[in-house]
N, C-alpha and C positions, 0 to 999 in steps of 0.2 A: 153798629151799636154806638151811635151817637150821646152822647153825656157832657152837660158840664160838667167840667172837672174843679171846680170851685165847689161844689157838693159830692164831691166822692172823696172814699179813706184810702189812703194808699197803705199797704203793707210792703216788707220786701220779704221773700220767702228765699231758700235757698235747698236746690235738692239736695238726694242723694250724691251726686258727683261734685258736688261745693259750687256749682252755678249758680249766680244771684239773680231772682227778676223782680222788678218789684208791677207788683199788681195793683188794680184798682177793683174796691168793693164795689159791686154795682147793684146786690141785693143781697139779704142774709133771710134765712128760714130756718124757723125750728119746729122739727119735727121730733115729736115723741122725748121731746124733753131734751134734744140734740142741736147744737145751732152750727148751719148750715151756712157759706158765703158761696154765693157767685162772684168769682175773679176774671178780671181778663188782664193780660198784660197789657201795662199801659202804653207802651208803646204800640196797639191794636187797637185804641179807642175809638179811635175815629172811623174805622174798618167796618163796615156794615157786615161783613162775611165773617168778620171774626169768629169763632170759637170762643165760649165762657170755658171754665174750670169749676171744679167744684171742690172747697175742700170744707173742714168742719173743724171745731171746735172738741179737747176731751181734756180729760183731767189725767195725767201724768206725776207720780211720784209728788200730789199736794199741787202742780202747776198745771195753770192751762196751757195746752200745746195744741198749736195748726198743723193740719196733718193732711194728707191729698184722701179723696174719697178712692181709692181702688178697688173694692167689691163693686163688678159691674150692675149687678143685682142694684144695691144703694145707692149708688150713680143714677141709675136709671130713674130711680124711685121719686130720689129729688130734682132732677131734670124735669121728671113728666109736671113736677107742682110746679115748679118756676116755668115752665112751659106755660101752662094754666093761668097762673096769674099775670103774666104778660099778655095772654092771648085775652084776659076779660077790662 
């Protein structure tokens, strides 16, 4: 997955066990009113085999919070479109 990186956003996310990675945005989807980023670590960028992530946008107690997609179902969902749209 080749990218400038002079045109990507980086974030830095941090899990559940206090690890930090910071990711690089490489496309964002909203679906159904939901916005949607594909992340890879950026230290993978240049990795043609890499693995994307996928996590989303929601509104939390008045704030917006990044959150990982876990429902494999919803995962799937937004993969098959970013699938899609890379593949046209």
């Amino acid at each position: 997955m080749e990218n400038n990186n002079n045109e990507l956003e980086f974030i830095t996310l941090t899990n559940d066990k206090g690890d930090v990675f910071e990711m690089a945005i490489v496309d964002e989807i909203e679906i159904e009113d939901v916005k949607y980023y594909i992340v890879v670590e950026s230290k993978d960028l240049n990795n043609e085999a890499c693995e994307y992530e996928i996590i989303k946008e929601i509104e939390e107690n008045g704030e917006t919070v990044i959150i990982s997609v876990d429902d494999e179902e919803e995962f799937n969902m937004v993969a098959d479109c970013y699938d899609e749209i890379i593949a046209s």
